[in-house]
CHARMM-style PDB file with segment names, atoms N, HN, CA, C and O in Angstrom:
ATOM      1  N   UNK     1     110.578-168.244 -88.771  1.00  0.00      PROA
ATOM      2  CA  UNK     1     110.612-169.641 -89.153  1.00  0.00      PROA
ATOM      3  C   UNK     1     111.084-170.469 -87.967  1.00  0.00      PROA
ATOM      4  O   UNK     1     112.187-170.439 -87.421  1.00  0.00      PROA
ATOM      5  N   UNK     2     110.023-171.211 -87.683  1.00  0.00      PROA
ATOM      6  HN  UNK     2     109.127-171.235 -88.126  1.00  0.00      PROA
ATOM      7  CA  UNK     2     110.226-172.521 -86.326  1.00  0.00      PROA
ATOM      8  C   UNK     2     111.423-173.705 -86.913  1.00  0.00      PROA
ATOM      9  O   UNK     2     111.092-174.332 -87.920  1.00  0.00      PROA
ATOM     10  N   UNK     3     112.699-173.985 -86.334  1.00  0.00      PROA
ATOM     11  HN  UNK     3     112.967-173.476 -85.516  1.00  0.00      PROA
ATOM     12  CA  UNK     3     113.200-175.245 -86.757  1.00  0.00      PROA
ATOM     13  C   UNK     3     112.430-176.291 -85.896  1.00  0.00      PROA
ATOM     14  O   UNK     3     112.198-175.921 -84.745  1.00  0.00      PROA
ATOM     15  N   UNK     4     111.938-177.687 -86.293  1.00  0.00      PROA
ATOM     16  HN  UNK     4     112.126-177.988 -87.228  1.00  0.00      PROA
ATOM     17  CA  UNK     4     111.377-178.500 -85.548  1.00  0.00      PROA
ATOM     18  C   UNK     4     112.503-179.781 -84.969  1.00  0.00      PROA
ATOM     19  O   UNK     4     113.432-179.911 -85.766  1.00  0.00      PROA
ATOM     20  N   UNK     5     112.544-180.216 -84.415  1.00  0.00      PROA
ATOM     21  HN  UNK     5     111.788-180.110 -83.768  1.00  0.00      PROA
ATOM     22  CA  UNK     5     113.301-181.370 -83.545  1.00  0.00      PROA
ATOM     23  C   UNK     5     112.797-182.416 -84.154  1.00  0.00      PROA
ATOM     24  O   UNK     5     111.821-182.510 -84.898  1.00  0.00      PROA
ATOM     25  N   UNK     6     113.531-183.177 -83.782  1.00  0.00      PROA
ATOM     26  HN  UNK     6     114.324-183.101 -83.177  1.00  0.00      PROA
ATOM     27  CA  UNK     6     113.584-184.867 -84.316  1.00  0.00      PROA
ATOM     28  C   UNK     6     112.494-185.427 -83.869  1.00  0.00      PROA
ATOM     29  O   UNK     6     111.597-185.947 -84.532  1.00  0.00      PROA
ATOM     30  N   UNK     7     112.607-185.281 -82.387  1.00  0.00      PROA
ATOM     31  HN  UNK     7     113.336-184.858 -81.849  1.00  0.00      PROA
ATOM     32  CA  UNK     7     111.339-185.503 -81.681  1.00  0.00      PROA
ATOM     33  C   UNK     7     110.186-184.827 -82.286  1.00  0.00      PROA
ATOM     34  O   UNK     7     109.207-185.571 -82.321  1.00  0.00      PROA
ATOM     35  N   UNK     8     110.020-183.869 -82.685  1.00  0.00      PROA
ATOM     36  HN  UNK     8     110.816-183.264 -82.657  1.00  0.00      PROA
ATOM     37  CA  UNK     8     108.364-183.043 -83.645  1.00  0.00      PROA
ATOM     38  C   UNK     8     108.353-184.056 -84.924  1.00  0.00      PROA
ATOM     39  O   UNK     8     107.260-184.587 -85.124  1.00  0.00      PROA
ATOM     40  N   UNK     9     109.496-184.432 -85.897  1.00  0.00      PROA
ATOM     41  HN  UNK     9     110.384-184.001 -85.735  1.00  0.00      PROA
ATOM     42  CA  UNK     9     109.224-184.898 -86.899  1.00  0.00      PROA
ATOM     43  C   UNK     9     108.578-186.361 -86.612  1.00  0.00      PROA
ATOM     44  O   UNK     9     107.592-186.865 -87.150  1.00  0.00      PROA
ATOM     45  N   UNK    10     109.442-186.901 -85.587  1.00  0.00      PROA
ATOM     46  HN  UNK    10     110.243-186.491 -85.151  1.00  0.00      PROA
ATOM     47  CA  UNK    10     108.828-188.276 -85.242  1.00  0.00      PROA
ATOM     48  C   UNK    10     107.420-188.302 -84.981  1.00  0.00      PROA
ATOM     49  O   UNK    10     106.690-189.102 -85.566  1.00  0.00      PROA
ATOM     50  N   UNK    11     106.873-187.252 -83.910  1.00  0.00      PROA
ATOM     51  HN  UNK    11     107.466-186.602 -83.435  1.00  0.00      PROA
ATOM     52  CA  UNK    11     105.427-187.058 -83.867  1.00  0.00      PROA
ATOM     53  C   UNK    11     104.633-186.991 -85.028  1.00  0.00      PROA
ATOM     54  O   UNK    11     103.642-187.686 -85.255  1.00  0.00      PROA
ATOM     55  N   UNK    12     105.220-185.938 -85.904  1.00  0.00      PROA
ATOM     56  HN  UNK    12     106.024-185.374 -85.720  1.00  0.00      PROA
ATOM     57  CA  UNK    12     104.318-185.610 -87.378  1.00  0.00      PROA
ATOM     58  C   UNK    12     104.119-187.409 -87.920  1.00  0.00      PROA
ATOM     59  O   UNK    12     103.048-187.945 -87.636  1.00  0.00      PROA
ATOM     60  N   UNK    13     105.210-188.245 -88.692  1.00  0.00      PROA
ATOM     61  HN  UNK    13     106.080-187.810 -88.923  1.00  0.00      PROA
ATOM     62  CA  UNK    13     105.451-189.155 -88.595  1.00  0.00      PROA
ATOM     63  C   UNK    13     104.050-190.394 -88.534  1.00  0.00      PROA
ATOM     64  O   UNK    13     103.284-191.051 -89.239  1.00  0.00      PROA
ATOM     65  N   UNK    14     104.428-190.100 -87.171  1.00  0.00      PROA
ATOM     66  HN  UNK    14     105.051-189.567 -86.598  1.00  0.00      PROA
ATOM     67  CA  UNK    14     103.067-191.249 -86.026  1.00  0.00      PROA
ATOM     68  C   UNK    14     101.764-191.027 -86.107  1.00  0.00      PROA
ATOM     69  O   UNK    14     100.837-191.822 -85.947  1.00  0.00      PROA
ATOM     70  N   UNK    15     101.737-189.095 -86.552  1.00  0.00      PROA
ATOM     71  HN  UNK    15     102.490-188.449 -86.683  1.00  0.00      PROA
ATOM     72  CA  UNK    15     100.576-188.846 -86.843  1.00  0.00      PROA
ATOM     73  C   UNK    15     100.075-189.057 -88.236  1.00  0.00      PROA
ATOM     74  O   UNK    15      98.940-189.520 -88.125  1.00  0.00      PROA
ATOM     75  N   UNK    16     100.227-188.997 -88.828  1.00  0.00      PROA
ATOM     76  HN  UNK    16     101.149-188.621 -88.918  1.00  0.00      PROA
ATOM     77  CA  UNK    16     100.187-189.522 -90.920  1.00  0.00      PROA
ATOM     78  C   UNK    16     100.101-191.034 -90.393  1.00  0.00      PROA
ATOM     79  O   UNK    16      98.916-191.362 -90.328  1.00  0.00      PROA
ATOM     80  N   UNK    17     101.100-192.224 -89.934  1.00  0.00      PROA
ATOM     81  HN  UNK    17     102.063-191.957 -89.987  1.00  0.00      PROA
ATOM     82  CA  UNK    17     100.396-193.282 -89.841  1.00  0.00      PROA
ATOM     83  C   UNK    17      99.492-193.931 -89.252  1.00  0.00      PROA
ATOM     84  O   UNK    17      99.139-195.042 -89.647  1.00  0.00      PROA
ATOM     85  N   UNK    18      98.902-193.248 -88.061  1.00  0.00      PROA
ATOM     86  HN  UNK    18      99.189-192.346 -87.741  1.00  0.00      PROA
ATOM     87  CA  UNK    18      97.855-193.543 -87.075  1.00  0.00      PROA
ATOM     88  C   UNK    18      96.490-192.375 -87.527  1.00  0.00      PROA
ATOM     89  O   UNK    18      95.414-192.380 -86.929  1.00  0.00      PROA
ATOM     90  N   UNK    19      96.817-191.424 -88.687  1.00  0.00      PROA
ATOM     91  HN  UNK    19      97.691-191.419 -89.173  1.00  0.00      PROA
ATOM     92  CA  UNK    19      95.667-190.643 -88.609  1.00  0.00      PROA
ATOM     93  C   UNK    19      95.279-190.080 -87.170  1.00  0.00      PROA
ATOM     94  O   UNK    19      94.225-190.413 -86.627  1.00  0.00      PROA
ATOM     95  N   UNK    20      96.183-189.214 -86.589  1.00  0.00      PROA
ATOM     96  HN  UNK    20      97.039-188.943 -87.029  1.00  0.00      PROA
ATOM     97  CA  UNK    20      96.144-188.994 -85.283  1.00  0.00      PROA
ATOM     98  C   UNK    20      95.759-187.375 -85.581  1.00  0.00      PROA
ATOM     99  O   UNK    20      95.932-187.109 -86.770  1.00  0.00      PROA
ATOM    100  N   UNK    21      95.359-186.428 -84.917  1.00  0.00      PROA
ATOM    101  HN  UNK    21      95.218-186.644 -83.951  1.00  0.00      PROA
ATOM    102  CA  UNK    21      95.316-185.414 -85.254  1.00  0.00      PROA
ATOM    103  C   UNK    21      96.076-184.392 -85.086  1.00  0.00      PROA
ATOM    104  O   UNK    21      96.178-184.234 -83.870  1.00  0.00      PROA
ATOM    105  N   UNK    22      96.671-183.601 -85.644  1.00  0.00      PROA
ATOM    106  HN  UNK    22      96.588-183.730 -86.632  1.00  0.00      PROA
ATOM    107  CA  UNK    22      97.471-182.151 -85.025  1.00  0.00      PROA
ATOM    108  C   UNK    22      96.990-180.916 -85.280  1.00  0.00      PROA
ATOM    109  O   UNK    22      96.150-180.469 -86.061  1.00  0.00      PROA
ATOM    110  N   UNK    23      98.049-180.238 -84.051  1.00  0.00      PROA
ATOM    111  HN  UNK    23      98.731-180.602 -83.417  1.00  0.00      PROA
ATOM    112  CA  UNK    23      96.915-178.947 -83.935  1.00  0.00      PROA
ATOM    113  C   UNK    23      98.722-178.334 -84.517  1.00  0.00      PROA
ATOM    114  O   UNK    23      99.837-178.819 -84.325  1.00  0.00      PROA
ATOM    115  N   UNK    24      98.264-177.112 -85.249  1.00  0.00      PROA
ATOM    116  HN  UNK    24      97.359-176.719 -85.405  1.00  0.00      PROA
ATOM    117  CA  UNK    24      99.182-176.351 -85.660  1.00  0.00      PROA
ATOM    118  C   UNK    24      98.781-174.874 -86.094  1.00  0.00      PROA
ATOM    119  O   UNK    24      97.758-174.719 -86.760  1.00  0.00      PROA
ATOM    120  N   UNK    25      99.545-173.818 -85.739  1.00  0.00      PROA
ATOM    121  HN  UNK    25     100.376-173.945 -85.198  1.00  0.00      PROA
ATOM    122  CA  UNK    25      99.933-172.868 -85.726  1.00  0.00      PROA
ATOM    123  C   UNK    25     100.190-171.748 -86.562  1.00  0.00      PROA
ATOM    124  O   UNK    25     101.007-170.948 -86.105  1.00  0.00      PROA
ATOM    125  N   UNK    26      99.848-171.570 -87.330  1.00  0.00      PROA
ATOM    126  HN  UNK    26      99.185-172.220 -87.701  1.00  0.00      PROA
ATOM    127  CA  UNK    26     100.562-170.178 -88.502  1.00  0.00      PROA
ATOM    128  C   UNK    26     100.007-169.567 -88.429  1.00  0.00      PROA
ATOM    129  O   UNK    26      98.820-169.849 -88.268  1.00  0.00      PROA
ATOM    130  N   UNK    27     100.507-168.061 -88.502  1.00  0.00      PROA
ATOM    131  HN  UNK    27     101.472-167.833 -88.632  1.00  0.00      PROA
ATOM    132  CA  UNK    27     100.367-166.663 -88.367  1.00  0.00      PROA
ATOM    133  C   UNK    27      99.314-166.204 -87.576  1.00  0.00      PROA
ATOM    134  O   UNK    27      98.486-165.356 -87.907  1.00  0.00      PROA
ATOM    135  N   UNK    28      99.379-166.776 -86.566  1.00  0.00      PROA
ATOM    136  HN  UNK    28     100.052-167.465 -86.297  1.00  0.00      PROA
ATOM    137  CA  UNK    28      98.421-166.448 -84.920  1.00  0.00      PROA
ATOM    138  C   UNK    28      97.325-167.362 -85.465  1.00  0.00      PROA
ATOM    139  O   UNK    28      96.398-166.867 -84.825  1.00  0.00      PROA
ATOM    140  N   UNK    29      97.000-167.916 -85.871  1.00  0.00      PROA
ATOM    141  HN  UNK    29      97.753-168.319 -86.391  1.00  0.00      PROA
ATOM    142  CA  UNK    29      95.768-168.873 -86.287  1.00  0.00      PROA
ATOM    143  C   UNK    29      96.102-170.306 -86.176  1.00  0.00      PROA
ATOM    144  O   UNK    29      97.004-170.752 -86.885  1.00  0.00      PROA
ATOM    145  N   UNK    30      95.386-171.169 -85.253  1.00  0.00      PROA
ATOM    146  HN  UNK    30      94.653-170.807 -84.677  1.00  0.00      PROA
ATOM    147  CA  UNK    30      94.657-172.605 -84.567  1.00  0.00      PROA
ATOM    148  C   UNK    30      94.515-173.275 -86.159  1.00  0.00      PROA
ATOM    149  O   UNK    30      93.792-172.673 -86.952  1.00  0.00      PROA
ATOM    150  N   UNK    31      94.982-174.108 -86.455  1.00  0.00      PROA
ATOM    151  HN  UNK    31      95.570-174.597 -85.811  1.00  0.00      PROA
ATOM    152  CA  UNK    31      94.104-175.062 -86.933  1.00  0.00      PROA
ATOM    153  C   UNK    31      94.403-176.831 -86.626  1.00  0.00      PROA
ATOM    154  O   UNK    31      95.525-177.336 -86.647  1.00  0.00      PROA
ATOM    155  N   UNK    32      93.134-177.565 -86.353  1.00  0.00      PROA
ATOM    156  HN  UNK    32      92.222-177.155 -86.336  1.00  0.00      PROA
ATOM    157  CA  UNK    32      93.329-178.718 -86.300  1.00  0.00      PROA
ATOM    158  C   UNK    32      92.859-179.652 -87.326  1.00  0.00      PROA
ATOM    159  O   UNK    32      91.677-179.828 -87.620  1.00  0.00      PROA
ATOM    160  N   UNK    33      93.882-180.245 -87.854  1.00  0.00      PROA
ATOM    161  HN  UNK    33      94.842-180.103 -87.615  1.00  0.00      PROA
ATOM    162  CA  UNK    33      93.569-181.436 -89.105  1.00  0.00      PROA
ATOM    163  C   UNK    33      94.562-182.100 -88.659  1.00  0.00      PROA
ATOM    164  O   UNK    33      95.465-181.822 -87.870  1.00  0.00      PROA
ATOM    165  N   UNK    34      94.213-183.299 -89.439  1.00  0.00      PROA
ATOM    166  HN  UNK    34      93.479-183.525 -90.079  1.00  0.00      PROA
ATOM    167  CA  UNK    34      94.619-184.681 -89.897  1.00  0.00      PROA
ATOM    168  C   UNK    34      95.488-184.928 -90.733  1.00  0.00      PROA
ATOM    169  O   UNK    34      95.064-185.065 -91.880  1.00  0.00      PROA
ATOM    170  N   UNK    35      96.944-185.075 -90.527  1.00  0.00      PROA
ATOM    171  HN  UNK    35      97.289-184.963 -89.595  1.00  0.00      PROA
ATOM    172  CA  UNK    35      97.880-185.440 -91.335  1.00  0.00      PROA
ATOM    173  C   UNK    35      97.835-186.335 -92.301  1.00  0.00      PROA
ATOM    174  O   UNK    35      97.903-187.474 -91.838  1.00  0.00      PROA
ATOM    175  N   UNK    36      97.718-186.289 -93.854  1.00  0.00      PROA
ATOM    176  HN  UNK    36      97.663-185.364 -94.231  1.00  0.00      PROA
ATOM    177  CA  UNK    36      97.781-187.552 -94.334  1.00  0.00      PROA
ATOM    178  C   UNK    36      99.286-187.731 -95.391  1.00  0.00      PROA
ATOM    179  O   UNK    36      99.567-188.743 -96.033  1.00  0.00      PROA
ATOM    180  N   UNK    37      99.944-186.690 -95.344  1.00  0.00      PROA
ATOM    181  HN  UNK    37      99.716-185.868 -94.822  1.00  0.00      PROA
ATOM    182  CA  UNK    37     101.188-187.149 -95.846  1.00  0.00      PROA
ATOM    183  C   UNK    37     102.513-185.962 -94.977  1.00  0.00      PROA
ATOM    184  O   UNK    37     102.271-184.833 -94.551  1.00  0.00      PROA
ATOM    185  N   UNK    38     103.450-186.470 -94.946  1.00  0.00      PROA
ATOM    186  HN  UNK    38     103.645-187.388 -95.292  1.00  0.00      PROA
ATOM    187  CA  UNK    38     104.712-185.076 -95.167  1.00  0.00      PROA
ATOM    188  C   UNK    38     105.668-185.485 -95.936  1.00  0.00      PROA
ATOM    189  O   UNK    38     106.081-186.645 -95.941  1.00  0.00      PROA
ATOM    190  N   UNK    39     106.230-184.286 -96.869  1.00  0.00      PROA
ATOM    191  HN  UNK    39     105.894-183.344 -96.865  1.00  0.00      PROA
ATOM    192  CA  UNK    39     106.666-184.632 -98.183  1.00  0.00      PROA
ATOM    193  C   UNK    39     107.443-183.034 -98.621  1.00  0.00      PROA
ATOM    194  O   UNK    39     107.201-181.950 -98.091  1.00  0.00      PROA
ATOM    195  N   UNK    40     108.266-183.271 -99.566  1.00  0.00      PROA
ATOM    196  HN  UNK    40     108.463-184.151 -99.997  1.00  0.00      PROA
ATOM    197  CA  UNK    40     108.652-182.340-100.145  1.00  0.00      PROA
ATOM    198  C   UNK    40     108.536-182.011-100.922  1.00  0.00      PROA
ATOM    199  O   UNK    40     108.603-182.968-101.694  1.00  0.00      PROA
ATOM    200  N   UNK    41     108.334-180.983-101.552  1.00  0.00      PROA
ATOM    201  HN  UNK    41     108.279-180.206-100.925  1.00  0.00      PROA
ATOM    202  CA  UNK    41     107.864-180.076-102.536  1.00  0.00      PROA
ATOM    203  C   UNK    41     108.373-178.872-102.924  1.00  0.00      PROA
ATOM    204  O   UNK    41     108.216-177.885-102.205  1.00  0.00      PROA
ATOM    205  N   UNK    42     109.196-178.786-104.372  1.00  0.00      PROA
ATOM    206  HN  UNK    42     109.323-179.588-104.956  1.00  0.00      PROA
ATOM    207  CA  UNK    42     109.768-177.206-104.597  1.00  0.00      PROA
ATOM    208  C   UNK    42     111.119-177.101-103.339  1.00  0.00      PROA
ATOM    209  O   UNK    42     111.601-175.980-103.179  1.00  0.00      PROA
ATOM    210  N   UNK    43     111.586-178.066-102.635  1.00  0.00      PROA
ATOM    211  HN  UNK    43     111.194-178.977-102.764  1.00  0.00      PROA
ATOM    212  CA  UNK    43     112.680-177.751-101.322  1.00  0.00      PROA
ATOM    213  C   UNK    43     112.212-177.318-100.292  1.00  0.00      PROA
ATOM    214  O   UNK    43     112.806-176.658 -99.439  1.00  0.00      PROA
ATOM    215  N   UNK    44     111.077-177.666-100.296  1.00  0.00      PROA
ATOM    216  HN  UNK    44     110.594-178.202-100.989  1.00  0.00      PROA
ATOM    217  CA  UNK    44     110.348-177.148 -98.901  1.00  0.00      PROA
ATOM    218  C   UNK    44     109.351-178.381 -98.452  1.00  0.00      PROA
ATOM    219  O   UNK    44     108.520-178.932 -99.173  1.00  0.00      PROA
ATOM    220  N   UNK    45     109.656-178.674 -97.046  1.00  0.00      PROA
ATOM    221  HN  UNK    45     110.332-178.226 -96.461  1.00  0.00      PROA
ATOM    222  CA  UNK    45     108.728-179.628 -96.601  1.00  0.00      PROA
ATOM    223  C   UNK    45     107.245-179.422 -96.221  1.00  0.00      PROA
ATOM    224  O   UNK    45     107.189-178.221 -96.483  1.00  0.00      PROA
ATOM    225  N   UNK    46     106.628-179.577 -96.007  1.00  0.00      PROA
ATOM    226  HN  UNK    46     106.674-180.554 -95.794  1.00  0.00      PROA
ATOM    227  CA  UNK    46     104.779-179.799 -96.117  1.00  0.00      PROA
ATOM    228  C   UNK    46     104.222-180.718 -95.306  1.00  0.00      PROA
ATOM    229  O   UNK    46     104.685-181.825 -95.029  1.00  0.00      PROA
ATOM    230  N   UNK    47     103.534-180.387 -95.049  1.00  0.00      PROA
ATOM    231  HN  UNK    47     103.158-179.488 -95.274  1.00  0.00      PROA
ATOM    232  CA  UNK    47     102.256-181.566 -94.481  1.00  0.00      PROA
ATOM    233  C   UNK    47     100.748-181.481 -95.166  1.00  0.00      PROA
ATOM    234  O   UNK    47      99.845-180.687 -94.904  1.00  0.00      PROA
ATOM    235  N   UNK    48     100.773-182.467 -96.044  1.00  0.00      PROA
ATOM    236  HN  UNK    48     101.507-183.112 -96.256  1.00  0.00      PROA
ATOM    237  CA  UNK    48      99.637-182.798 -96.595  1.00  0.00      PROA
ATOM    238  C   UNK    48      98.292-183.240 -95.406  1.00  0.00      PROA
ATOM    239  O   UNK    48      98.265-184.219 -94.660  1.00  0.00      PROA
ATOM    240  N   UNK    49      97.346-182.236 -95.546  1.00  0.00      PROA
ATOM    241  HN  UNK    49      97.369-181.441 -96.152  1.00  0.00      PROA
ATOM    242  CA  UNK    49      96.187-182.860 -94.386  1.00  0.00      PROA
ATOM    243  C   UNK    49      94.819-182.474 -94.719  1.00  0.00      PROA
ATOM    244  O   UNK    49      94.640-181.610 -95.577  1.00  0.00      PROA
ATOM    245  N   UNK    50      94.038-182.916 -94.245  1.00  0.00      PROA
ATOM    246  HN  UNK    50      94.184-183.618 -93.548  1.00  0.00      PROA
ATOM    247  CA  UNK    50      92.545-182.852 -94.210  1.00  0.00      PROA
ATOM    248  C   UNK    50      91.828-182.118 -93.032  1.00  0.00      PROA
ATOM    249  O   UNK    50      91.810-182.584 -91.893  1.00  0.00      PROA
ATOM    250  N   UNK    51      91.305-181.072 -93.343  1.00  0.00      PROA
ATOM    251  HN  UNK    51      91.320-180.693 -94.268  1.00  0.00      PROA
ATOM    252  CA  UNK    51      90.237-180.479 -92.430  1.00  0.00      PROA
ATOM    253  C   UNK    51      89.127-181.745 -91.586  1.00  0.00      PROA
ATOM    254  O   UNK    51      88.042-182.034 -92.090  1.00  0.00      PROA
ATOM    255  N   UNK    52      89.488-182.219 -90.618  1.00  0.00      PROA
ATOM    256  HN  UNK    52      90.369-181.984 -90.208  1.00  0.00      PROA
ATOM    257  CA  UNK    52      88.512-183.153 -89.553  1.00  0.00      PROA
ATOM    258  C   UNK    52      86.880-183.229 -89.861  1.00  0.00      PROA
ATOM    259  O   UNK    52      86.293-184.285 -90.099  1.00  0.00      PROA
ATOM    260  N   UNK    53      86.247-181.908 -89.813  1.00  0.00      PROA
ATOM    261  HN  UNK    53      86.723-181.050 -89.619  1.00  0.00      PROA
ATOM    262  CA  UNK    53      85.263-181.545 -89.739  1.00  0.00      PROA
ATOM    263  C   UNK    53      84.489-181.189 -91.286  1.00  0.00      PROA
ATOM    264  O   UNK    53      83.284-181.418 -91.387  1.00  0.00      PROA
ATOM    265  N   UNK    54      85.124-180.720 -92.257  1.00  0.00      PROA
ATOM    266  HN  UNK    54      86.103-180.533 -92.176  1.00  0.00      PROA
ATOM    267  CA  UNK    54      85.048-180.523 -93.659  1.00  0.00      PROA
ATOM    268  C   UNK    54      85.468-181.696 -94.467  1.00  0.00      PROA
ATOM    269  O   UNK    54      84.595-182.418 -94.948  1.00  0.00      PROA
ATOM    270  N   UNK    55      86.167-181.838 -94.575  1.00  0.00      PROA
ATOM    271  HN  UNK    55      86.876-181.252 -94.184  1.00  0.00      PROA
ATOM    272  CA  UNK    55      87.507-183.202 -95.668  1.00  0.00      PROA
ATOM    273  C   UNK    55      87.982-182.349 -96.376  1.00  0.00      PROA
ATOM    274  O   UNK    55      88.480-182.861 -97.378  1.00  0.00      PROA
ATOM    275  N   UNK    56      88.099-180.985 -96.338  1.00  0.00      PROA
ATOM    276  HN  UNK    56      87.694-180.569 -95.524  1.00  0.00      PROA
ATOM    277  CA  UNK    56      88.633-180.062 -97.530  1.00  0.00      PROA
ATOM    278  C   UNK    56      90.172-180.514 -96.974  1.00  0.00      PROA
ATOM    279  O   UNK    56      90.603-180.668 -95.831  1.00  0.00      PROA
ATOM    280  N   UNK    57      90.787-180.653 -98.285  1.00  0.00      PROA
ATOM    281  HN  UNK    57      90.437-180.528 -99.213  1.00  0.00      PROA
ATOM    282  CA  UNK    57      92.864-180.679 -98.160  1.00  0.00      PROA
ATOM    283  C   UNK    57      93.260-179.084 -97.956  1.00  0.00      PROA
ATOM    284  O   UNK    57      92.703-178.024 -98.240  1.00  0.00      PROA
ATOM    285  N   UNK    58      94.536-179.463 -97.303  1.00  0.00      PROA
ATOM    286  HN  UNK    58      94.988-180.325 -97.072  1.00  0.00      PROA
ATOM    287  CA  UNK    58      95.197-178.475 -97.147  1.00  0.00      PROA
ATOM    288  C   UNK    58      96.790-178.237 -97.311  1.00  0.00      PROA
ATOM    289  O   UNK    58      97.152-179.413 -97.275  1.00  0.00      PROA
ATOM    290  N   UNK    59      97.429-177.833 -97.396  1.00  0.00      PROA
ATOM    291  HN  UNK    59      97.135-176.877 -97.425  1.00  0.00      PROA
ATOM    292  CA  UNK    59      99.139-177.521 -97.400  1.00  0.00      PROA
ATOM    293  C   UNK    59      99.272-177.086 -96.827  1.00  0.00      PROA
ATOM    294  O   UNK    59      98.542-176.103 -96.700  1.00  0.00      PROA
ATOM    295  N   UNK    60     100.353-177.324 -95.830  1.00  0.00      PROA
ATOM    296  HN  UNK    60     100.946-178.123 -95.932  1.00  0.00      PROA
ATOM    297  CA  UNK    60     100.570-177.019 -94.463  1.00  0.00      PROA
ATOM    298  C   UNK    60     102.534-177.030 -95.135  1.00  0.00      PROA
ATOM    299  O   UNK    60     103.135-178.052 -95.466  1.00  0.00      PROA
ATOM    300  N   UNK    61     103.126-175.559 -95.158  1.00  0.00      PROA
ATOM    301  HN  UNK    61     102.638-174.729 -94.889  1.00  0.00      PROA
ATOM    302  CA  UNK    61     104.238-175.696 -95.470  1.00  0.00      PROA
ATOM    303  C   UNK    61     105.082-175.328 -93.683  1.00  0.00      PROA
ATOM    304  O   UNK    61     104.946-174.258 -93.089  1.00  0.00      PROA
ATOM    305  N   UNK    62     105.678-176.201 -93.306  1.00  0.00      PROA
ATOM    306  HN  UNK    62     105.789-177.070 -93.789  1.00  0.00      PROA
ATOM    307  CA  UNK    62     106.798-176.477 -92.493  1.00  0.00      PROA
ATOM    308  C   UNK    62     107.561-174.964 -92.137  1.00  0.00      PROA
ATOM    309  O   UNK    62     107.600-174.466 -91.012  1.00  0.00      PROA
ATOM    310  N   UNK    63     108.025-174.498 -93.113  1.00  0.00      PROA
ATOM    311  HN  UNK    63     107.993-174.902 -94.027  1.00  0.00      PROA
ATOM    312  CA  UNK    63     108.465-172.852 -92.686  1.00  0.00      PROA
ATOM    313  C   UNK    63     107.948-171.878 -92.762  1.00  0.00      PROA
ATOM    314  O   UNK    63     108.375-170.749 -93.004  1.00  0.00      PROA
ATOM    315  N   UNK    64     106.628-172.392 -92.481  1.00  0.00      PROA
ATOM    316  HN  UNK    64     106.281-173.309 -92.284  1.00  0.00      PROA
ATOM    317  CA  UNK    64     105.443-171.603 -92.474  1.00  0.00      PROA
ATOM    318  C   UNK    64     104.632-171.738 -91.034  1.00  0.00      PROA
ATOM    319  O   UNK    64     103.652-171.079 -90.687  1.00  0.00      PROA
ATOM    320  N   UNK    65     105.145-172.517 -90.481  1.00  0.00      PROA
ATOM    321  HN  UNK    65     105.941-173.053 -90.763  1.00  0.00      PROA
ATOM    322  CA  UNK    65     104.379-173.002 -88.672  1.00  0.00      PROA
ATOM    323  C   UNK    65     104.977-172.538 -87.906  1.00  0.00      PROA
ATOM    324  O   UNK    65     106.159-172.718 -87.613  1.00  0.00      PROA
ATOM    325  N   UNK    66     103.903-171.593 -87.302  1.00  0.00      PROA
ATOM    326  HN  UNK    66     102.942-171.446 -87.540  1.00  0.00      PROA
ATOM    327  CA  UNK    66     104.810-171.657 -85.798  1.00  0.00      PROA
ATOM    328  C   UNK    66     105.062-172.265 -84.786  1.00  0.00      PROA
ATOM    329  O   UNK    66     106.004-172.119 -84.007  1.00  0.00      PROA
ATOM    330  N   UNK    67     103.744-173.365 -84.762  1.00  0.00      PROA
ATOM    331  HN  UNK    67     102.979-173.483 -85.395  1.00  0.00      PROA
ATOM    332  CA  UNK    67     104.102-174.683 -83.533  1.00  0.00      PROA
ATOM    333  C   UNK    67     103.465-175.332 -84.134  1.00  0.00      PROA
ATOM    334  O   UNK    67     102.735-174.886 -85.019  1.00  0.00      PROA
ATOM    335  N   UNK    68     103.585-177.053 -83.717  1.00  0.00      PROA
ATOM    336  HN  UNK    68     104.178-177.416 -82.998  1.00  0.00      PROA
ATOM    337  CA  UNK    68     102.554-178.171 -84.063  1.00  0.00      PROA
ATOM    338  C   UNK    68     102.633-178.998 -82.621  1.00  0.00      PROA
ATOM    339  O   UNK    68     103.553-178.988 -81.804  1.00  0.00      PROA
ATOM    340  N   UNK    69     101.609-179.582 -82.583  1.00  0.00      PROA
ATOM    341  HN  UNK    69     100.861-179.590 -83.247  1.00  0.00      PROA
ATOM    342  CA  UNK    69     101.212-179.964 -81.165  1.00  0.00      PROA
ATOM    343  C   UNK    69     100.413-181.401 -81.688  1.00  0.00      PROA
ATOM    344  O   UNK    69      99.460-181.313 -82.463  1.00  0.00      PROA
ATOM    345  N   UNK    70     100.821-182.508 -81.265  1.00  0.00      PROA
ATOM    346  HN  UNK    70     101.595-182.579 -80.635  1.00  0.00      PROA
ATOM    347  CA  UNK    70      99.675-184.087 -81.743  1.00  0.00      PROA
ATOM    348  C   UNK    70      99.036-183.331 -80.266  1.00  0.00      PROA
ATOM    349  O   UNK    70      99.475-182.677 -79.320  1.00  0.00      PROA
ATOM    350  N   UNK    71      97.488-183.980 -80.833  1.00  0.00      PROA
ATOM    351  HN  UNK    71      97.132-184.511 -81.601  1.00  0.00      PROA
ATOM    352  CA  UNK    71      96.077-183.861 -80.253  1.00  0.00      PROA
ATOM    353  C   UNK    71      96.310-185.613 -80.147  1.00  0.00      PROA
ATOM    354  O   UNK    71      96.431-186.443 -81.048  1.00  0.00      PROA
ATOM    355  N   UNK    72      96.317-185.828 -78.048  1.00  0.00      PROA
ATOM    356  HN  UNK    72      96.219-185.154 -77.316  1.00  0.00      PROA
ATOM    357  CA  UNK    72      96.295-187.122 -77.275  1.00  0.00      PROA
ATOM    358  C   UNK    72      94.969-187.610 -76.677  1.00  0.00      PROA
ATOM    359  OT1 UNK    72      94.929-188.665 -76.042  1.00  0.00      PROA
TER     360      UNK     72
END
């Protein structure tokens, strides 16, 4: 489990209000979507997002990433 910095949350953040994209990390697997919420759920934080290329949603649980990276 990755702890993220103030600085990562602020990014996540910027990305949900600019629809910016991020690339993130879990269990050796790339994926890049589109943040459209982060939120809590059950005591665990999330990132609500959309597949770019599909529009399929996704759950993206927080202690579940191993990195997140905004796409500049």
């Amino acid at each position: 489990m990755t702890q993220f910095t103030h600085q990562q949350y602020d990014d996540i953040e910027r990305s949900v209000a600019a629809g910016r994209r991020i690339v993130v990390w879990r269990r050796g697997t790339e994926y890049i979507v589109v943040p459209m919420a982060l939120r809590v759920r059950g005591g665990r934080e999330l990132i609500e997002a959309r597949n770019p290329t599909t529009g399929d949603p996704m759950t993206l649980y927080l202690d579940e990433l191993d990195r997140i990276e905004v796409v500049k």
